[in-house]
N, C-alpha and C positions, 0 to 999 in steps of 0.2 A: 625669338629675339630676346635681349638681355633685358635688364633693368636700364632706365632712363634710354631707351634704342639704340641702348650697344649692343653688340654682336656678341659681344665675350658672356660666356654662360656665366647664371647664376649660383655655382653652388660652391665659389671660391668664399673663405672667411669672411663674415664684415664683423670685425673685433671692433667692439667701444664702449666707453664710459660714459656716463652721466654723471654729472655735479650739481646735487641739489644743496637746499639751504643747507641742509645738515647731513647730509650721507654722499659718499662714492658710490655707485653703483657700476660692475661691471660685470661682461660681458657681451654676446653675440647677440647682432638683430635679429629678432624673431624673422623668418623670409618672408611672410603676408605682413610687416611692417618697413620693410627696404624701402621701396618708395617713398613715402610718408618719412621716413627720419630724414629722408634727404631734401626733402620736402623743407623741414627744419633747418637743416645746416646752410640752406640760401640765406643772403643776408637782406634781400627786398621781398618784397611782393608783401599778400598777408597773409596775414598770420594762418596757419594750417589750420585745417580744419576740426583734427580728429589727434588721438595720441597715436603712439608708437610703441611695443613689445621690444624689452630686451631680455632674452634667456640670462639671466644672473648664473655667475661661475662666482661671485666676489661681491656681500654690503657691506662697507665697514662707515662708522660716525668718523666726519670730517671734524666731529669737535668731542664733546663729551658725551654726548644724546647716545642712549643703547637703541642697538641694532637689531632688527626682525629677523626671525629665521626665512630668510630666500633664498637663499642657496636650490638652487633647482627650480626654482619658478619661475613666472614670468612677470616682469615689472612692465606697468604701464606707466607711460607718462607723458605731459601734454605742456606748451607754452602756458603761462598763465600759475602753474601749479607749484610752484617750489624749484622748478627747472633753471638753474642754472648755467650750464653749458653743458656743452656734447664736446665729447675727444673720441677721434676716429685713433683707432691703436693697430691700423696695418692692413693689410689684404685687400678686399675690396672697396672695404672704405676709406682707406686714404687716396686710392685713386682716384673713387668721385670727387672726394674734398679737394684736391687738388686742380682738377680741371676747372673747381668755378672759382679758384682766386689764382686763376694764372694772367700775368699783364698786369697784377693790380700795384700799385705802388707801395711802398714798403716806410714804416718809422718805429721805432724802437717806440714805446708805451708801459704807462699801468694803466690798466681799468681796475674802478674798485666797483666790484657787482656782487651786493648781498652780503655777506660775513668775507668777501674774501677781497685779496691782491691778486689779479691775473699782470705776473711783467711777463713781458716777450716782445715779437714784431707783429704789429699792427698792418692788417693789410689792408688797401681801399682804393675805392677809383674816385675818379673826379680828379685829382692832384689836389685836394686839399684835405687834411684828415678829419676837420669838421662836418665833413660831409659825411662820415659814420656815425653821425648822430642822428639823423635821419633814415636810417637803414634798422630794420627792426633786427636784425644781428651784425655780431661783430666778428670778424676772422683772425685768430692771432697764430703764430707760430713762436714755437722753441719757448713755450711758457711756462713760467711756475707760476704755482697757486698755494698762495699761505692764506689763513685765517688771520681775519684782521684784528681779532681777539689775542692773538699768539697760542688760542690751545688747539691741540691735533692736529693731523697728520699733513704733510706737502704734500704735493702731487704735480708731476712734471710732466710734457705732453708735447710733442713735436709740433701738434694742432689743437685747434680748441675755436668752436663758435658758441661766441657768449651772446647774451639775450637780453636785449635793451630795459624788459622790463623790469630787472636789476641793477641795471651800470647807474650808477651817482655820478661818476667821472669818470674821462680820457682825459689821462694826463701824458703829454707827449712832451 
């Protein structure tokens, strides 16, 4: 049986990113962290327990701050720690991302979480968007992401669940 008790095997791509305070991190989920990151990308419950492995292909500074050599290693990381958001970039993982914010309601937004601008479509149930404020994550589609400082680099993302214990504001 697959991950989350799908049937569909486990050994299709799960490409993603991480967005901390100060770094992009990308790359593939480690496979003994699959569960666990998805774990993450839900926007109730609590908070995970443990971090998640991502194989690094790609660190680059989201702003000035010089970059470690990881290229080839593996990055751990956890709610609470610098974590910013998660962007699923294809394969497997946007297809789980996408089954849990299907039926949700839809509103254009900024979130400002940490150094940055996430705009894009905010997604949420309840019918009211206030009601993401109480969700320990946020779901946005088709979003860019600037520094709120204006130094370094954008990054732009089909998807993206960002993490309350960042967001200052939804601005809708």
């Amino acid at each position: 049986m697959g991950l989350f008790g799908s049937n569909k095997d486990d050994d299709g791509p799960w490409p993603v990113e991480v967005l901390t305070l100060d770094h992009r991190i990308a790359g593939e989920l480690a496979p003994e962290s699959r569960s666990m990151a998805w774990t993450y990308m839900q926007s109730d419950g609590p908070p995970p327990a443990g971090s998640f492995a991502i194989e690094v292909a790609e660190m680059l500074p989201t702003g000035t701050r010089a970059t470690p050599a990881a290229v080839g290693r593996l990055a751990h990381v956890r709610d609470g720690s610098g974590l910013v958001a998660i962007l699923p970039r294809g394969g497997r993982t946007d297809e789980e991302w996408d089954k849990r914010i299907a039926g949700k309601d839809r509103a254009s937004a900024t979130v400002v979480a940490g150094p940055y601008h996430l705009t894009g479509t905010l997604a949420f149930a309840g019918g009211k968007v206030e009601h993401v404020m109480h969700d320990r994550a946020l779901h946005l589609l088709d979003v860019a992401i600037t520094r709120t400082d204006g130094e370094g680099l954008t990054v732009t993302a089909s998807r993206a669940t960002v993490f309350q214990n960042h967001v200052q504001a939804v601005l809708v």
